[in-house]
FIKOLZA-1660 file (N, C-alpha, C; in steps of 0.1 Angstrom, whole numbers, plus 5000, padded with zeros to 4 digits):
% residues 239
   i   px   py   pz ch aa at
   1 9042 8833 2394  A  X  N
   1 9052 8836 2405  A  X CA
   1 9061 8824 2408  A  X  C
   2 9072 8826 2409  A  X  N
   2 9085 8814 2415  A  X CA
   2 9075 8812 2428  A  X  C
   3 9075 8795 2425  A  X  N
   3 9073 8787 2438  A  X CA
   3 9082 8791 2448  A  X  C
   4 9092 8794 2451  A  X  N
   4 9100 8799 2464  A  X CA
   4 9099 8809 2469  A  X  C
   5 9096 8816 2461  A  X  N
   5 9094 8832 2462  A  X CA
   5 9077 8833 2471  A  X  C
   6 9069 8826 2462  A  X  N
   6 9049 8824 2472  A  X CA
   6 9052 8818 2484  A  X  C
   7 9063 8808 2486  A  X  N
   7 9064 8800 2496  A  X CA
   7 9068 8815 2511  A  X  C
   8 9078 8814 2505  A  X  N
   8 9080 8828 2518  A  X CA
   8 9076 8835 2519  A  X  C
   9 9071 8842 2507  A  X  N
   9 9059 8856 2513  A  X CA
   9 9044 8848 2523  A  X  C
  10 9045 8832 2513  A  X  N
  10 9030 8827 2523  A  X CA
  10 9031 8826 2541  A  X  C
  11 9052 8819 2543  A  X  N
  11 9055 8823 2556  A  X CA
  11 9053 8836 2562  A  X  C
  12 9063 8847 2555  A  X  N
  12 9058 8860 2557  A  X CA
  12 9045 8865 2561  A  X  C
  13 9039 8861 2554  A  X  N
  13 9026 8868 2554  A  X CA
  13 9013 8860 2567  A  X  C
  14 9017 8848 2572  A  X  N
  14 9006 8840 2578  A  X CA
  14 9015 8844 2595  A  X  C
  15 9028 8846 2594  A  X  N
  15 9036 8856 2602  A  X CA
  15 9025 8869 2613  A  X  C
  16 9019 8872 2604  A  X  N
  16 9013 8883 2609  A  X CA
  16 8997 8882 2613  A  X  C
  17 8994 8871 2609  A  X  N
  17 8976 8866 2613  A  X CA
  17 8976 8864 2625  A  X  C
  18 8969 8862 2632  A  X  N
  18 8961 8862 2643  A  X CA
  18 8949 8855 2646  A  X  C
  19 8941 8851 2635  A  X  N
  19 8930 8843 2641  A  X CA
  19 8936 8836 2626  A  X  C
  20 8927 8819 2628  A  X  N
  20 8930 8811 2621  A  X CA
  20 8925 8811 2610  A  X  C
  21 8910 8821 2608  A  X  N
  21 8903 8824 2596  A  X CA
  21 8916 8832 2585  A  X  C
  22 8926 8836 2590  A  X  N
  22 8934 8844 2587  A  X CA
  22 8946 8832 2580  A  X  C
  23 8946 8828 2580  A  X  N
  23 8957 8816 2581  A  X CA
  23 8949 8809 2570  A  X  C
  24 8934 8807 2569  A  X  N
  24 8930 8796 2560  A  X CA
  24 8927 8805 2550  A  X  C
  25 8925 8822 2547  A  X  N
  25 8926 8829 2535  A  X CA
  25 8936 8826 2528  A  X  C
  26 8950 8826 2532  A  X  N
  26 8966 8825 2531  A  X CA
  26 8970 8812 2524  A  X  C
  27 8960 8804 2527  A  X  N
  27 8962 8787 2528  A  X CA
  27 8958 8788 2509  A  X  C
  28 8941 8792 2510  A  X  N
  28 8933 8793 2494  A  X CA
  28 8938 8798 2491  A  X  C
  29 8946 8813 2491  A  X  N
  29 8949 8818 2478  A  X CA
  29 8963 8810 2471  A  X  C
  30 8974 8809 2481  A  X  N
  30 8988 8796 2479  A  X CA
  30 8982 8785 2468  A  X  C
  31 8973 8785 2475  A  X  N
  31 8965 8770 2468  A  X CA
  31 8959 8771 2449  A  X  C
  32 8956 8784 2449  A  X  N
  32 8947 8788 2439  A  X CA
  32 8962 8794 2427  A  X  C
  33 8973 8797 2435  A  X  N
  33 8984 8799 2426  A  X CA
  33 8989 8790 2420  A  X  C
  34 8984 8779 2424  A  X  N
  34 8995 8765 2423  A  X CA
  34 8980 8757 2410  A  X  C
  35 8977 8764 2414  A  X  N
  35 8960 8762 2405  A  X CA
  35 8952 8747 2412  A  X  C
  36 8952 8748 2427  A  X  N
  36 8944 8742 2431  A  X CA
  36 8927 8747 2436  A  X  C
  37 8920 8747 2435  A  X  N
  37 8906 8749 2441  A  X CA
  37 8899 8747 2453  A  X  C
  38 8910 8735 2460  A  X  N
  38 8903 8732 2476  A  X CA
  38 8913 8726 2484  A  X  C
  39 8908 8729 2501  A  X  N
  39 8920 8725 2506  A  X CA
  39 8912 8723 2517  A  X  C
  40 8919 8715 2528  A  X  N
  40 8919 8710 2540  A  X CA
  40 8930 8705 2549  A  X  C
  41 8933 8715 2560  A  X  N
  41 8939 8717 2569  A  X CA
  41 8938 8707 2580  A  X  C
  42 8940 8691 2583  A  X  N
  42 8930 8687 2594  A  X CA
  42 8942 8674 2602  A  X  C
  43 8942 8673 2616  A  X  N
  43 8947 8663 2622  A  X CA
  43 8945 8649 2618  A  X  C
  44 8946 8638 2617  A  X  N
  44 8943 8629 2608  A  X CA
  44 8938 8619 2624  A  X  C
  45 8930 8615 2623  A  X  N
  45 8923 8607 2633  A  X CA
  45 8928 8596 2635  A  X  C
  46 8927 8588 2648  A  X  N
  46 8931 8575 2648  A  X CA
  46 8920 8569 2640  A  X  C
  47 8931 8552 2639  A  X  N
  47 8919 8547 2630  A  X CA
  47 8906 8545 2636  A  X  C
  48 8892 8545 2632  A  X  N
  48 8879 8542 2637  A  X CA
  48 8877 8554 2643  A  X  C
  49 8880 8567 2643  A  X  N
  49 8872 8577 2647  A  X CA
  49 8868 8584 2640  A  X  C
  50 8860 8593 2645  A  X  N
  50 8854 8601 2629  A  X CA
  50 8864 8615 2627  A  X  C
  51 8858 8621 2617  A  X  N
  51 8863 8632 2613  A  X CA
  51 8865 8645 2612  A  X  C
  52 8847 8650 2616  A  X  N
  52 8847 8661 2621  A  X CA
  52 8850 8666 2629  A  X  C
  53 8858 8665 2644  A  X  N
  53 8868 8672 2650  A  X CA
  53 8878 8673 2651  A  X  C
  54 8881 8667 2635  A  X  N
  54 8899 8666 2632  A  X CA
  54 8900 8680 2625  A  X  C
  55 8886 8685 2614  A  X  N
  55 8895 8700 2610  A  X CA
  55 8896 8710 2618  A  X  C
  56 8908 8714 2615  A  X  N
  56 8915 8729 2614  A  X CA
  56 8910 8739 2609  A  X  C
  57 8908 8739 2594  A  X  N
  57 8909 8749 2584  A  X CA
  57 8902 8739 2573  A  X  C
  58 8890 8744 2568  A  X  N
  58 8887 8738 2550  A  X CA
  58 8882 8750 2539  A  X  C
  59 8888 8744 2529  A  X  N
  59 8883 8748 2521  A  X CA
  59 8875 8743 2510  A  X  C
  60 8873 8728 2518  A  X  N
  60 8864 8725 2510  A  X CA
  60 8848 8730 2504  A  X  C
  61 8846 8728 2498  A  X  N
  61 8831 8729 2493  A  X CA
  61 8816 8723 2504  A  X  C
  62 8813 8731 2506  A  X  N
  62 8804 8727 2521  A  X CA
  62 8796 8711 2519  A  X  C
  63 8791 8712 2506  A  X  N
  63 8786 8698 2500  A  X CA
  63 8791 8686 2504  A  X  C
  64 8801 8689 2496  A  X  N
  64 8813 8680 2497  A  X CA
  64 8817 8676 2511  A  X  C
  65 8819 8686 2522  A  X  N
  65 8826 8682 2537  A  X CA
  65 8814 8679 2542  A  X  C
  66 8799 8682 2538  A  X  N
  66 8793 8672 2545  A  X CA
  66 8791 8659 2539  A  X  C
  67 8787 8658 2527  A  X  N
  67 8786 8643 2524  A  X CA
  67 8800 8633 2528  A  X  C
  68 8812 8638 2527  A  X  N
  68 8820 8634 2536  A  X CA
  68 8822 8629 2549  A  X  C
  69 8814 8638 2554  A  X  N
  69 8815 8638 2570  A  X CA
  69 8799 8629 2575  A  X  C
  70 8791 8631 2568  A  X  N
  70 8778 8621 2569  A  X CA
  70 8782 8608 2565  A  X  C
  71 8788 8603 2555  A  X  N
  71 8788 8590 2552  A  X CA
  71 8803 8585 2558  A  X  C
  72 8813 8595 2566  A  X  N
  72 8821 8590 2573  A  X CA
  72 8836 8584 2560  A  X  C
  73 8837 8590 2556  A  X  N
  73 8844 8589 2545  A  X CA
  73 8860 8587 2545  A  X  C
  74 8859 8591 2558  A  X  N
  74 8878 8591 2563  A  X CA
  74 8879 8579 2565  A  X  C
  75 8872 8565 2572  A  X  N
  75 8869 8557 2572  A  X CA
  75 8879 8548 2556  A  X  C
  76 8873 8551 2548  A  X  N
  76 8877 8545 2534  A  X CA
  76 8891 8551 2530  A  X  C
  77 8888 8561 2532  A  X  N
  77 8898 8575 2522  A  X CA
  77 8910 8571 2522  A  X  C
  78 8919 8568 2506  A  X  N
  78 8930 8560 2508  A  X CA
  78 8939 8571 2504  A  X  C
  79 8937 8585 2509  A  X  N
  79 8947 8595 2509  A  X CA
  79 8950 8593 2524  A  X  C
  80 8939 8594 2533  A  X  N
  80 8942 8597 2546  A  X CA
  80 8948 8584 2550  A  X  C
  81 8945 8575 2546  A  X  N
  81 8952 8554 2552  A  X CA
  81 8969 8563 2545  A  X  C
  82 8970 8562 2537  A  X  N
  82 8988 8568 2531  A  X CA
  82 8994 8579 2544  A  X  C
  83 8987 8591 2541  A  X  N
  83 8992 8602 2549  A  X CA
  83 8994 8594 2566  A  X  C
  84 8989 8583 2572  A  X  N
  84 8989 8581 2581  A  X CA
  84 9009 8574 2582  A  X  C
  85 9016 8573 2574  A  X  N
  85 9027 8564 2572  A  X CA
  85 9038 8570 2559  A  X  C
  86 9027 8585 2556  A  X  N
  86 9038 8589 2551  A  X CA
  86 9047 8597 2554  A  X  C
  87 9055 8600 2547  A  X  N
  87 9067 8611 2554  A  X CA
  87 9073 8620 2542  A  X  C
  88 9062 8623 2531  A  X  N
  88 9069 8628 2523  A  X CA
  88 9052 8636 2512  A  X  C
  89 9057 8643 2508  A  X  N
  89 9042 8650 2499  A  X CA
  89 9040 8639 2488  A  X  C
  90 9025 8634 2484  A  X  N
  90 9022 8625 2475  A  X CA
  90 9011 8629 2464  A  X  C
  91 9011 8626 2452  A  X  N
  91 8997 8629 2449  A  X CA
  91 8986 8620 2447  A  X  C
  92 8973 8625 2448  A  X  N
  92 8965 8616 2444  A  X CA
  92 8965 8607 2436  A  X  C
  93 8971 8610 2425  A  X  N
  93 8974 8597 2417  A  X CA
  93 8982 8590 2416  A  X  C
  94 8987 8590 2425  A  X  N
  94 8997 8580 2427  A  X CA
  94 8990 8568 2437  A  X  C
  95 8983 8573 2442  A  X  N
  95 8974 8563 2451  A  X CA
  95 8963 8562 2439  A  X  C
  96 8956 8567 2434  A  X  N
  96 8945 8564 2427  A  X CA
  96 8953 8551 2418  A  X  C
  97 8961 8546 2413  A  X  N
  97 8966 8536 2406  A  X CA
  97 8968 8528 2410  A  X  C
  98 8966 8522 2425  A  X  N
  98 8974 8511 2434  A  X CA
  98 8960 8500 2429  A  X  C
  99 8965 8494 2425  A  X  N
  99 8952 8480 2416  A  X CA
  99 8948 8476 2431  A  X  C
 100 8951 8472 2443  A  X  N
 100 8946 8470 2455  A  X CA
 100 8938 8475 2464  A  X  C
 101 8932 8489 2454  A  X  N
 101 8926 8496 2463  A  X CA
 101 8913 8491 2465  A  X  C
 102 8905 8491 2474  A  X  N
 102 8892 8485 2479  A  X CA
 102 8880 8492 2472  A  X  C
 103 8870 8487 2467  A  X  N
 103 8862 8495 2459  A  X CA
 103 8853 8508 2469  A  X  C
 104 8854 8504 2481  A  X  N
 104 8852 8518 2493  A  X CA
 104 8862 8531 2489  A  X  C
 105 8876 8523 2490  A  X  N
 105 8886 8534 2487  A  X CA
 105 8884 8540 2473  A  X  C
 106 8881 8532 2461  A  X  N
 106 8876 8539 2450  A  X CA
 106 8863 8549 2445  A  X  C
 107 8854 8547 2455  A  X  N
 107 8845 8553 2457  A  X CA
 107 8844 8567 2461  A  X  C
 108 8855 8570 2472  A  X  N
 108 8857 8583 2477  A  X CA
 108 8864 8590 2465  A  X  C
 109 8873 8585 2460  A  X  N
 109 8879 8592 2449  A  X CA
 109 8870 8597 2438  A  X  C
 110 8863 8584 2431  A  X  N
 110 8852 8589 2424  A  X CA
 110 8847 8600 2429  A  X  C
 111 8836 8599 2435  A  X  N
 111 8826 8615 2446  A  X CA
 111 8836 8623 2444  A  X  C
 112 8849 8627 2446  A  X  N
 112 8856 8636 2455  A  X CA
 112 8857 8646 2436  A  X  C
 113 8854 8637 2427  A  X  N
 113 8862 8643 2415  A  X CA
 113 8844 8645 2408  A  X  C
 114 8836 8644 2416  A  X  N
 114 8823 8648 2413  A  X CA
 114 8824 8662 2421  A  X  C
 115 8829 8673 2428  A  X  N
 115 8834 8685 2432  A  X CA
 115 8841 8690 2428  A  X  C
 116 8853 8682 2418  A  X  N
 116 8865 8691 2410  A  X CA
 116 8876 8690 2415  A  X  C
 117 8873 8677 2421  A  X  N
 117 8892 8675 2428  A  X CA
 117 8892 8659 2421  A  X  C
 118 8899 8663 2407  A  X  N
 118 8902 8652 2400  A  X CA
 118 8915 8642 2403  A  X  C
 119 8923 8653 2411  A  X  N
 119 8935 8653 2413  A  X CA
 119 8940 8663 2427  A  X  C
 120 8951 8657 2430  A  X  N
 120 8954 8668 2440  A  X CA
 120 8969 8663 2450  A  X  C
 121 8972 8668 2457  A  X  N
 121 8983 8666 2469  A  X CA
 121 8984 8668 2480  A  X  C
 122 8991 8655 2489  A  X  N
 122 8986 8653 2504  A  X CA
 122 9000 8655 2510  A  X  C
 123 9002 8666 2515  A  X  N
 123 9014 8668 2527  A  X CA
 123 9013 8667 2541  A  X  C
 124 9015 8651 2548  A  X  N
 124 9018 8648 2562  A  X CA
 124 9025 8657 2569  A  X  C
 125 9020 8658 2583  A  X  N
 125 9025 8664 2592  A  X CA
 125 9028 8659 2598  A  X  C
 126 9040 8656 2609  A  X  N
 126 9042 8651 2616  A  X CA
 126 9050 8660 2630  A  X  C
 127 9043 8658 2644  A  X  N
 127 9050 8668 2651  A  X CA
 127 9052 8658 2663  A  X  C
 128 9054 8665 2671  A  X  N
 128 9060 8660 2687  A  X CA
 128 9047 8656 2694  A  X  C
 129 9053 8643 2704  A  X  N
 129 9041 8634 2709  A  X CA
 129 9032 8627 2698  A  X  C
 130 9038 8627 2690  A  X  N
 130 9029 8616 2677  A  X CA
 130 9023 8620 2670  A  X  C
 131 9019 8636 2672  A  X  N
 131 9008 8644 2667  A  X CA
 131 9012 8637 2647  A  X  C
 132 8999 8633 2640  A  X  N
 132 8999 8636 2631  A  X CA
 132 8987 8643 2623  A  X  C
 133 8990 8652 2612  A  X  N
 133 8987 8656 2604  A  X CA
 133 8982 8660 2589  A  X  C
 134 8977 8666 2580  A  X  N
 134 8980 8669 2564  A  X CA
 134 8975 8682 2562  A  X  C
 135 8979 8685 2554  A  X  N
 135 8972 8692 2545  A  X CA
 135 8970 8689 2533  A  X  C
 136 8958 8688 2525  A  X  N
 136 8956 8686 2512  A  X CA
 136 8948 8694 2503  A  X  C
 137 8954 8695 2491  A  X  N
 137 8953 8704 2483  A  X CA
 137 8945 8694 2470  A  X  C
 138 8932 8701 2464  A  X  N
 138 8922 8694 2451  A  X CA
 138 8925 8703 2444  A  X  C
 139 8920 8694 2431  A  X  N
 139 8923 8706 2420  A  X CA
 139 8916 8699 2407  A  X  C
 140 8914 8707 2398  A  X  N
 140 8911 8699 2382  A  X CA
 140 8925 8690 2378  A  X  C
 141 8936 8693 2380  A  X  N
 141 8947 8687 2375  A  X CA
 141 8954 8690 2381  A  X  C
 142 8970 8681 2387  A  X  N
 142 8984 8687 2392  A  X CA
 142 8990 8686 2381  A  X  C
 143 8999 8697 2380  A  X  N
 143 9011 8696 2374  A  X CA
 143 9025 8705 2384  A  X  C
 144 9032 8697 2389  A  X  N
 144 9040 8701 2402  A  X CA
 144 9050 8693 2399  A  X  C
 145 9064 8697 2400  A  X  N
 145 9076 8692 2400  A  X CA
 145 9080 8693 2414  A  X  C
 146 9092 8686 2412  A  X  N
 146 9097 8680 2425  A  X CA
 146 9100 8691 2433  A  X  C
 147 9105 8706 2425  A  X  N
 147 9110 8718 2435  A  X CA
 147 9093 8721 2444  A  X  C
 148 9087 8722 2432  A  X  N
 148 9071 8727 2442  A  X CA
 148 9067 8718 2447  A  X  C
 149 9067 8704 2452  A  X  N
 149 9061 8700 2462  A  X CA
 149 9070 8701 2475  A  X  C
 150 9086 8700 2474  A  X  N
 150 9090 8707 2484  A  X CA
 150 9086 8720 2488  A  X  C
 151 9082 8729 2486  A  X  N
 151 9076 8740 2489  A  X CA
 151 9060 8735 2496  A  X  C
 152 9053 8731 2490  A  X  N
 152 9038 8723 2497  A  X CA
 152 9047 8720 2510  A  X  C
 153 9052 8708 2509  A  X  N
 153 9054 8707 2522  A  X CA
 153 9063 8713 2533  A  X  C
 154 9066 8726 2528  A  X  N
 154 9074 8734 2538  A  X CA
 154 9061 8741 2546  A  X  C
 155 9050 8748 2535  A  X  N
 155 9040 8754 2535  A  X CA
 155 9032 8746 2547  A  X  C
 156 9027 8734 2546  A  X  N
 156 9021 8723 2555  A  X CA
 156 9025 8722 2567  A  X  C
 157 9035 8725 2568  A  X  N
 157 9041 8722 2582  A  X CA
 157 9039 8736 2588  A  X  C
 158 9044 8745 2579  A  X  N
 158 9044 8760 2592  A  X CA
 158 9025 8763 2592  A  X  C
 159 9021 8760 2584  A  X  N
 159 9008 8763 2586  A  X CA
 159 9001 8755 2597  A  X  C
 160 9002 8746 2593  A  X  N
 160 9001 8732 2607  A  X CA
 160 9003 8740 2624  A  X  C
 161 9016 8741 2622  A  X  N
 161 9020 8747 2635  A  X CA
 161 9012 8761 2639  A  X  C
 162 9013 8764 2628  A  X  N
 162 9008 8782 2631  A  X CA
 162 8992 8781 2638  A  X  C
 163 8983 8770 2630  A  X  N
 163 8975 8772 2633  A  X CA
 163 8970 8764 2647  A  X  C
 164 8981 8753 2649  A  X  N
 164 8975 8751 2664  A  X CA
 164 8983 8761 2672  A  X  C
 165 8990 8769 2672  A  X  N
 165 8998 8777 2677  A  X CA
 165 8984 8788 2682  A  X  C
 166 8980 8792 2674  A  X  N
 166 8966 8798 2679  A  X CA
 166 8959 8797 2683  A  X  C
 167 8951 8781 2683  A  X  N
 167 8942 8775 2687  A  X CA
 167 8945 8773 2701  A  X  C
 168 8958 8772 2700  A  X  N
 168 8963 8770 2718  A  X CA
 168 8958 8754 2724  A  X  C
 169 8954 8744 2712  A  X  N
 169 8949 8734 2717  A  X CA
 169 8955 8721 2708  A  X  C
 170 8952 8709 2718  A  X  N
 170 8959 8694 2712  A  X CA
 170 8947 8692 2703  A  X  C
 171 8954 8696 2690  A  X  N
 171 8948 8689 2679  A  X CA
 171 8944 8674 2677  A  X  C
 172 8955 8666 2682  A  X  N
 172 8957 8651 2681  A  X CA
 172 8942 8645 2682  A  X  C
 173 8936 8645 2696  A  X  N
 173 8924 8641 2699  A  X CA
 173 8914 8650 2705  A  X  C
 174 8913 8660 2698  A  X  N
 174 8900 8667 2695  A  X CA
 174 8884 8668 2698  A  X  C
 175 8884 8673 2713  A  X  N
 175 8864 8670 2711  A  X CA
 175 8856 8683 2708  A  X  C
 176 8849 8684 2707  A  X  N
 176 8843 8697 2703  A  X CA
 176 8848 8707 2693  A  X  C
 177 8859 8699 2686  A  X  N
 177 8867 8709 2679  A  X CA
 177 8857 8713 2665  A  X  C
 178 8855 8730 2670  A  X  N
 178 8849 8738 2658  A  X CA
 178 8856 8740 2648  A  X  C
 179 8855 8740 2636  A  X  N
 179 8865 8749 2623  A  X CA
 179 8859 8764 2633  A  X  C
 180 8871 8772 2624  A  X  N
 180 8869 8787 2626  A  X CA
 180 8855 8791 2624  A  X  C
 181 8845 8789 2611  A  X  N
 181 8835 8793 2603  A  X CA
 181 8821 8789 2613  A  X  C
 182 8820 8782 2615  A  X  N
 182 8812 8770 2624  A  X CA
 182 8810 8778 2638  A  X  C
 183 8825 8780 2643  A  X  N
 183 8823 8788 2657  A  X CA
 183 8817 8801 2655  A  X  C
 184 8824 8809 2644  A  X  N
 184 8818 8821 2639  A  X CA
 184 8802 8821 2639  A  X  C
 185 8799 8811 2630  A  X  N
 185 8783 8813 2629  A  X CA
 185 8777 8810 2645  A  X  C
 186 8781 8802 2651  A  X  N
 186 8775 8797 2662  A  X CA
 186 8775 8809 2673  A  X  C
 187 8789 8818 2674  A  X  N
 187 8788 8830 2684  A  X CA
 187 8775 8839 2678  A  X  C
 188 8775 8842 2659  A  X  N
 188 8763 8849 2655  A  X CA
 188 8751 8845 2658  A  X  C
 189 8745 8834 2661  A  X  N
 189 8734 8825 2663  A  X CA
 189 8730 8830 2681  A  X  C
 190 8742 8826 2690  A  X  N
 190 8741 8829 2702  A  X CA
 190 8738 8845 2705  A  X  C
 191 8743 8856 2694  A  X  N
 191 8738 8875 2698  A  X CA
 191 8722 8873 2686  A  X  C
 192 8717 8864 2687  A  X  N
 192 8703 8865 2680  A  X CA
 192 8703 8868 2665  A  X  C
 193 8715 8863 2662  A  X  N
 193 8715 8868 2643  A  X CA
 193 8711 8853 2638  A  X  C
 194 8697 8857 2626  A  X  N
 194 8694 8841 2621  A  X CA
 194 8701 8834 2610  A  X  C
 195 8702 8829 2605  A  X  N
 195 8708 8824 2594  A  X CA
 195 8712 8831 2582  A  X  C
 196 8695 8841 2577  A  X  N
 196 8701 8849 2568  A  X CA
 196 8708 8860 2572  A  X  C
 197 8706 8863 2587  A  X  N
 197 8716 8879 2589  A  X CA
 197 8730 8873 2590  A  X  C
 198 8732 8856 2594  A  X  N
 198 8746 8855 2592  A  X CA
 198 8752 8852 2581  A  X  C
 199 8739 8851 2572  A  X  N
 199 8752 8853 2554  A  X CA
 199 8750 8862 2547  A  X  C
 200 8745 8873 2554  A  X  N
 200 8745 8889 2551  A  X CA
 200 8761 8894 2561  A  X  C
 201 8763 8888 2568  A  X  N
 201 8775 8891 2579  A  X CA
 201 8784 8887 2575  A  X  C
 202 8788 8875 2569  A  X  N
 202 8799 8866 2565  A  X CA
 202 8797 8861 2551  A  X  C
 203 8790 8869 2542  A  X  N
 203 8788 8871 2526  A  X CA
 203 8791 8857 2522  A  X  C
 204 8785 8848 2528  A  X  N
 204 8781 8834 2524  A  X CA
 204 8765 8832 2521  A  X  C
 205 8763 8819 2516  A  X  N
 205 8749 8818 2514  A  X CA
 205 8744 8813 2526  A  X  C
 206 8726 8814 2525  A  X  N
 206 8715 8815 2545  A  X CA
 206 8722 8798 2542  A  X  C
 207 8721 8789 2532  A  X  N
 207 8724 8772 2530  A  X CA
 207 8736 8770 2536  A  X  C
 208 8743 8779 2536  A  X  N
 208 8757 8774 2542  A  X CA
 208 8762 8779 2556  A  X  C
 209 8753 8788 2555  A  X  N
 209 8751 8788 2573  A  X CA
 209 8746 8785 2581  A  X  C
 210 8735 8778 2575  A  X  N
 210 8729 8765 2580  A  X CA
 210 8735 8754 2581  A  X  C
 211 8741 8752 2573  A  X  N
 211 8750 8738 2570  A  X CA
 211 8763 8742 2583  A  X  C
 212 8768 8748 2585  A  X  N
 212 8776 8750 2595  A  X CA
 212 8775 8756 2612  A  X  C
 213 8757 8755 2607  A  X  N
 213 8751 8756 2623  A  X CA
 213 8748 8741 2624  A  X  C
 214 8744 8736 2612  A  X  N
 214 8743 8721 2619  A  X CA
 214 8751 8712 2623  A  X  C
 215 8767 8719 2615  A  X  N
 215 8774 8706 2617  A  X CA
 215 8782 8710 2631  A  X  C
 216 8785 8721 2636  A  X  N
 216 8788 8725 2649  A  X CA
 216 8778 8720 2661  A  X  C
 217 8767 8717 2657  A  X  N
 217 8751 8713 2665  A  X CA
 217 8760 8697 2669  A  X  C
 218 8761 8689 2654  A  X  N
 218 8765 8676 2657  A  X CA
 218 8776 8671 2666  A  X  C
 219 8788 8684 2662  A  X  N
 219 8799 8681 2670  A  X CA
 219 8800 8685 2682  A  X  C
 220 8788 8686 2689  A  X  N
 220 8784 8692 2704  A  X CA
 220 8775 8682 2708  A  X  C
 221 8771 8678 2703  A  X  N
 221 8760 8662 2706  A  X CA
 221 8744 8673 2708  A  X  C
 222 8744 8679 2700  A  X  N
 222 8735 8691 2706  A  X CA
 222 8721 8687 2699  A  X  C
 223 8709 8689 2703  A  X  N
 223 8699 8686 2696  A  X CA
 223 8693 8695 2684  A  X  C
 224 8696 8709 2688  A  X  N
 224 8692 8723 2678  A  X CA
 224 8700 8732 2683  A  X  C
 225 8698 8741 2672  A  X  N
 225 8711 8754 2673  A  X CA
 225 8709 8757 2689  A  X  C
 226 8697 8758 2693  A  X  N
 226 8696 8766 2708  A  X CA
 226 8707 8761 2721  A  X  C
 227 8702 8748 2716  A  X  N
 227 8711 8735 2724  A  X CA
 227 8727 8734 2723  A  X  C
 228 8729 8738 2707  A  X  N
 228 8742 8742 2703  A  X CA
 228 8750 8752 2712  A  X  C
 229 8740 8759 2711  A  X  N
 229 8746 8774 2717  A  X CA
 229 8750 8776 2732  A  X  C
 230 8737 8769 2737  A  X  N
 230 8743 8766 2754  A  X CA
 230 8749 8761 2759  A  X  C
 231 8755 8749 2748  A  X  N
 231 8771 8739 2747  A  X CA
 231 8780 8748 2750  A  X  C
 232 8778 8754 2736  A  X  N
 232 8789 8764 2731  A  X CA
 232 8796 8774 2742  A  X  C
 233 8784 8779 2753  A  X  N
 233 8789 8786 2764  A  X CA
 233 8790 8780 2779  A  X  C
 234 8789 8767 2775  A  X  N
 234 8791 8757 2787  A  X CA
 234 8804 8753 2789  A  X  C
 235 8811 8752 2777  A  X  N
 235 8823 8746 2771  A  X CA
 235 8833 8757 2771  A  X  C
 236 8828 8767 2768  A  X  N
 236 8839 8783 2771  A  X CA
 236 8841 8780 2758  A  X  C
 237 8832 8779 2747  A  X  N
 237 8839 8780 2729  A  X CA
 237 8828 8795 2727  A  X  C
 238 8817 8800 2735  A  X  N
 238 8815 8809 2732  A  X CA
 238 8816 8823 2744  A  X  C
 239 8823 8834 2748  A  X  N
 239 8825 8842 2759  A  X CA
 239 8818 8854 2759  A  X  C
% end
């Protein structure tokens, strides 16, 4: 398909969603045209804060977003130090080449290409009151000319907006911020569904909905899902 042509039907089409699980379907499949494999939708944190209530939207591989998120990885990550000053779509290898990079910074890249994102592209956001942003796109390999990454970053931006547009909240500095999947499992957890009925529900595996009961647990400072859950409706994230 003409890159211009995905680009507007992806406007068109994210036009009409309504929850943000809807928006991050829209996001993977764009992504899977362009023959990328994974993506992440997320506010970029100041420096020294962590990073699980900066996402939006992932597509990452659950593994992968938590070993990321356990060893604090935004910390190093010399896509997110770039995207913090850029103003323009970049790819990973173009940063992976910088001889200055810190063997921390090299380390995330390594891991990140032990999931299959050997390569990939990072489009800043930038909006009003300072808000900044990316979206980033992994892949086995880029091959993208200069017309298609203008399209990435048209894509970045309206999706950006779209999806705090629903959220109805300041992305910028973030507490308790659930991804869509996380809250999902956490409302199923709170009507008594266990893990395996919630990946009989959301045709994921009982591991990954575990993995996103815990990591919703953490971003609530909560001790166990139970603890989670009466966060969850303390905080008005579950009604």
């Amino acid at each position: 398909m003409n890159p211009l042509t995905a680009a507007l039907e992806f406007v068109e089409s994210i036009n009409n969603e309504e929850t943000p699980d809807g928006v991050s379907k829209r996001i993977g499949e764009l992504g899977q045209s362009f023959g990328f494999t994974s993506f992440c939708l997320a506010a970029i944190p100041e420096s020294g804060a962590s990073f699980d209530g900066s996402i939006m939207l992932s597509g990452w591989r659950p593994e992968w977003q938590q070993r990321y998120l356990d060893r604090d990885y935004v910390q190093n990550d010399p896509i997110v130090a770039k995207a913090r000053t850029a103003s323009r779509p970049f790819l990973w290898s173009s940063v992976a080449r910088d001889r200055n990079l810190s063997a921390a910074a090299q380390q995330v890249l390594t891991e990140a290409r032990d999931y299959g994102m050997y390569d990939g592209v990072c489009v800043p956001v930038h909006g009003l009151q300072g808000y900044q942003g990316m979206l980033i796109f992994g892949g086995p390999e880029v091959r993208l000319n200069e017309r298609e990454i203008s399209v990435l970053h048209l894509v970045g931006i309206y999706a950006s907006n779209k999806v705090r547009e629903l959220v109805g909240a300041n992305t910028n500095r973030p507490r308790h911020r659930l991804t869509p999947r996380e809250l999902e499992c956490l409302k199923w957890s709170a009507a008594g569904k266990t893990s395996w009925e919630i990946s009989q529900i959301l045709s994921i595996s009982q591991h990954t909905a575990d993995w996103y009961l815990a990591s919703a647990a953490r971003k609530l400072h909560a001790a166990n899902r139970t603890h989670a859950v009466a966060e969850g409706f303390r905080l008005g994230l579950i009604r």
